[in-house]
C-alpha positions in Angstrom: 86.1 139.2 92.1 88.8 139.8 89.0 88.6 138.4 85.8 92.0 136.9 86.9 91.0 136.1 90.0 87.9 133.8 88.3 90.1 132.3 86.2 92.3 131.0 88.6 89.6 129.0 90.8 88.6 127.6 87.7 91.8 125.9 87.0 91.7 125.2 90.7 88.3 122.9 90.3 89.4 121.8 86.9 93.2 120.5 88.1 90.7 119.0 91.3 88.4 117.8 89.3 90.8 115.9 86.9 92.4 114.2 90.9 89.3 112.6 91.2 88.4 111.6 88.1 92.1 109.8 87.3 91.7 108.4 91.2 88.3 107.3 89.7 89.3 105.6 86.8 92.5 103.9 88.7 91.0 101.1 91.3 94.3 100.2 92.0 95.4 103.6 93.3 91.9 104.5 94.8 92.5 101.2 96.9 95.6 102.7 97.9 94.4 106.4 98.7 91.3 104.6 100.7 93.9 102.5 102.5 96.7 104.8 103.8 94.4 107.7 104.6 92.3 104.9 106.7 95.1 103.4 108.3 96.9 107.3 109.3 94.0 107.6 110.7 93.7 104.5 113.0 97.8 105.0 113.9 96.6 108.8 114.8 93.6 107.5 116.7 95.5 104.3 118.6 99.0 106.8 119.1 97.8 109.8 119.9 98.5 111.8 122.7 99.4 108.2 123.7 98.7 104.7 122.6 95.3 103.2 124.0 94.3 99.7 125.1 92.2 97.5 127.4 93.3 96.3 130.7 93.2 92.7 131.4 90.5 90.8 132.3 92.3 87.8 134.0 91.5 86.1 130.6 95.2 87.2 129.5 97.3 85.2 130.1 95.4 82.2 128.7 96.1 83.8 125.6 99.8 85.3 126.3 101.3 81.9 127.5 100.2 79.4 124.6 101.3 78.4 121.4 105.1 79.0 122.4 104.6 82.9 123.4 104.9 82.1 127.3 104.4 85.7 128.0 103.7 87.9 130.9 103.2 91.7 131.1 105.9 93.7 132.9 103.9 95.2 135.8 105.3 98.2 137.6 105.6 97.5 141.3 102.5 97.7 143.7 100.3 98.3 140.7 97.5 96.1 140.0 97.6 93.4 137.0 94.3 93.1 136.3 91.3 95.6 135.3 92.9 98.5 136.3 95.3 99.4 133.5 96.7 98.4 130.2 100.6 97.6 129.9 102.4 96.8 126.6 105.3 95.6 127.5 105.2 91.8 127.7 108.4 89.3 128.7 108.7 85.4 129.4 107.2 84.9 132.5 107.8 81.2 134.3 103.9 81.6 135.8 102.9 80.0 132.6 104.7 77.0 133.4 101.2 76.1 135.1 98.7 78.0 132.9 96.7 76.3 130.5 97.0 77.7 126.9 93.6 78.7 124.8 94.3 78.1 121.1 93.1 80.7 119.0 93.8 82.6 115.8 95.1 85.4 117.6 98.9 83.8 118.0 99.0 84.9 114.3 99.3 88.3 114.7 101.0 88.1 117.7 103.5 86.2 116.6 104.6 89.0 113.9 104.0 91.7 116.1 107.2 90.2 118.1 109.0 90.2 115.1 107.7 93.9 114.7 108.7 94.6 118.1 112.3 94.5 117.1 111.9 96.1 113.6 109.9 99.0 115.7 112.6 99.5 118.7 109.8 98.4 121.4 110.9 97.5 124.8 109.9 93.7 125.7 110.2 90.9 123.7 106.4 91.1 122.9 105.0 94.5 122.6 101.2 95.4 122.5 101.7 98.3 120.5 103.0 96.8 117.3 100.2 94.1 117.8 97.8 97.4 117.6 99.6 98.4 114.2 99.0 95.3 112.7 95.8 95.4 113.6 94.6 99.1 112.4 96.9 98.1 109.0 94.5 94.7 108.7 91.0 96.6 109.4 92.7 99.3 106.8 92.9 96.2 104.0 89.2 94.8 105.2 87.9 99.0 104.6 90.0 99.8 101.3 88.4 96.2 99.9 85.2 96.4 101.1 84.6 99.6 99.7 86.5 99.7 96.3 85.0 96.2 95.7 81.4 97.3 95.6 80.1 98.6 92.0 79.4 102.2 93.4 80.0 105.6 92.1 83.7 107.5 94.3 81.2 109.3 96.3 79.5 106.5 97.4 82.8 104.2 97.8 84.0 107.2 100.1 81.1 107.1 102.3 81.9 103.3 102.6 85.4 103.5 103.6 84.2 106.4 106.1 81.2 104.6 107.6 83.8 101.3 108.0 86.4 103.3 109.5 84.1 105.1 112.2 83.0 101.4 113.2 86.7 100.0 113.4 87.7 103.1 115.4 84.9 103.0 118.2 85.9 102.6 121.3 83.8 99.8 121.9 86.0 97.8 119.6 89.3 99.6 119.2 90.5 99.7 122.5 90.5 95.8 122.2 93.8 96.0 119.1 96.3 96.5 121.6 95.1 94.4 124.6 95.6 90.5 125.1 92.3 89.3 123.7 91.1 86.9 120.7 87.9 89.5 119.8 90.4 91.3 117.6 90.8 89.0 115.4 87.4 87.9 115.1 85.6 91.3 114.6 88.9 92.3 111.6 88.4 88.5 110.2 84.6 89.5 109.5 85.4 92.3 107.9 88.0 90.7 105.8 85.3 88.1 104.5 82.6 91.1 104.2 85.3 92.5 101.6 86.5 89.2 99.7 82.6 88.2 99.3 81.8 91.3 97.0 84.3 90.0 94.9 83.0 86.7 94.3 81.0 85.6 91.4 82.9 88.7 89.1 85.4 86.7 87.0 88.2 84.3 88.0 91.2 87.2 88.6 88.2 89.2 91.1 87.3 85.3 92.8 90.6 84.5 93.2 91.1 88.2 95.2 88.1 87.5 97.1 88.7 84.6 97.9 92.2 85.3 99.4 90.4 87.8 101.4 87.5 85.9 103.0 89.6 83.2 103.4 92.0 84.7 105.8 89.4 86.7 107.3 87.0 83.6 107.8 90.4 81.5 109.8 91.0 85.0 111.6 87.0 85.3 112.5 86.6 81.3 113.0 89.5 80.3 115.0 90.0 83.1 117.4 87.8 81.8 120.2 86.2 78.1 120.6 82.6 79.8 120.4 82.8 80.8 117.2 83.9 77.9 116.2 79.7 77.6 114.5 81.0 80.4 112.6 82.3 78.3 109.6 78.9 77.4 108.5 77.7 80.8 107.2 81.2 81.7 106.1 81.4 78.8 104.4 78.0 78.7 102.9 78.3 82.8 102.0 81.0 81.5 99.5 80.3 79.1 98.1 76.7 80.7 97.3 78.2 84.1 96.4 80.7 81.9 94.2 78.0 80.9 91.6 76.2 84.2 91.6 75.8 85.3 88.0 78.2 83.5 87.1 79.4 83.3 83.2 80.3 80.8 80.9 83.1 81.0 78.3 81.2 82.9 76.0 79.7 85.5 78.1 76.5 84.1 78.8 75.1 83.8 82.4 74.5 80.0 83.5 71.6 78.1 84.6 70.8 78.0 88.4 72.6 75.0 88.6 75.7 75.4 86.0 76.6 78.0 87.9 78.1 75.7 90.6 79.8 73.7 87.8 82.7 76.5 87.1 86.6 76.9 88.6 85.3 79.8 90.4 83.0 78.0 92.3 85.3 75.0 93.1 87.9 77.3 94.2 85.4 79.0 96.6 84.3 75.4 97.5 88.0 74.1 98.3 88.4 77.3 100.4 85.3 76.4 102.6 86.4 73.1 102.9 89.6 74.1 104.3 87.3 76.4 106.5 85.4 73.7 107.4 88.6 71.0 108.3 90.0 73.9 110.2 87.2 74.3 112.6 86.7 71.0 112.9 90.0 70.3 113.9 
């Protein structure tokens, strides 16, 4: 190899070197790089040769026709509704005149995934396929906060986001975005208050992010079905606990065992729980 030659790799691994270490020193654009690359990713894997989902299980429509959707999948003729195969399309459909609605967390997404139906083009007034965007841009959020939030070195961060997003992206619980179930939302609501609760006990501007995070997540996670419901008691307790974790006072200092639950930080993360708490009781 040339002198040349040598010379030019090493400006290769210096100019590479010098990526990472700015995307190092920049949390705000290593959250970003972790977050488009994951969700490309989860588009590529829910798109790609075709867009995947899960058949229904007869517990559909249950879903589909409450809070104000009153929904119904456009079945092609002679095919089978249930179990067999998994359609997108979904139009107002008079059979849930007579179906009892399930309340759950899920309308949420659903409900802007029919605005994003029109934005997108999609045939149907309610189309699966956006709901599975906004699902693989949600679990993105939960993997880009989760791992930028823990005090680890890029490598280690990396390894995060890839560990999270081979978990998200199993088929065990991907398949699942784009189908007309509630589990959705719980599994991406967990991993929204796995990420906000790493941020807790940091500061009031890193609270205050975490917070915002596991406080979504934990109404996602909470409300999506009635039997996780229980649910709100170690969410809520996870806060407020991880709230008062070395926490400082004004000076710097960390606070006694019991101070600690005496600051903003851990009121806010105590207001949040209660709301938490009022939610799933209501």
């Amino acid at each position: 190899m040339t002198e040349g030659n040598l010379t030019a790799r090493d400006g290769q691994d210096a100019r590479a070197g010098g990526r990472l270490a700015r995307l190092a020193a920049r949390p705000a654009a290593r959250w970003l790089s972790i977050f488009s690359v994951s969700l490309g990713l989860l588009a590529v894997r829910f798109l790609v040769p075709g867009p995947v989902g899960q058949a229904d299980n007869r517990d559909g429509p249950r879903l589909m026709c409450g809070r104000g959707l009153g929904l119904g999948p456009v079945v092609p003729h002679g095919a089978p509704r249930y179990f067999r195969y998994a359609y997108f399309e979904y139009l107002p459909s008079p059979s849930c005149a007579s179906q009892h609605a399930y309340p759950s967390s899920e309308v949420v997404p659903l409900e802007m995934a029919r605005l994003l139906t029109r934005v997108l083009r999609l045939p149907g007034t309610l189309n699966l396929i956006a709901v599975g965007l906004l699902m693989c841009a949600a679990a993105s959020v939960g993997i880009a906060s989760l791992a930028t939030g823990l005090r680890l070195r890029l490598w280690a961060q990396l390894a995060v986001a890839g560990a999270g997003w081979l978990i998200m992206a199993d088929a065990a619980f991907f398949d699942i975005n784009a189908g007309p179930f509630s589990d959705s939302a719980a599994l991406i609501g967990l991993l929204l208050v796995a990420a906000g609760v790493v941020y807790l006990g940091r500061g009031w501007r890193a609270t205050l992010r975490g917070l915002a995070l596991a406080g979504s997540g934990g109404l996602l996670a909470i409300l999506s079905k009635e039997q996780y419901l229980i649910l709100a008691v170690p969410i809520c307790l996870t806060l407020v606990l991880a709230s008062a974790r070395g926490a400082p006072d004004a000076s710097g200092e960390t606070l006694s065992r019991l101070r600690r639950f005496r600051t903003q930080q851990t009121g806010a993360a105590v207001a949040v729980a209660a709301l938490l708490a009022v939610a799933a009781g209501g």
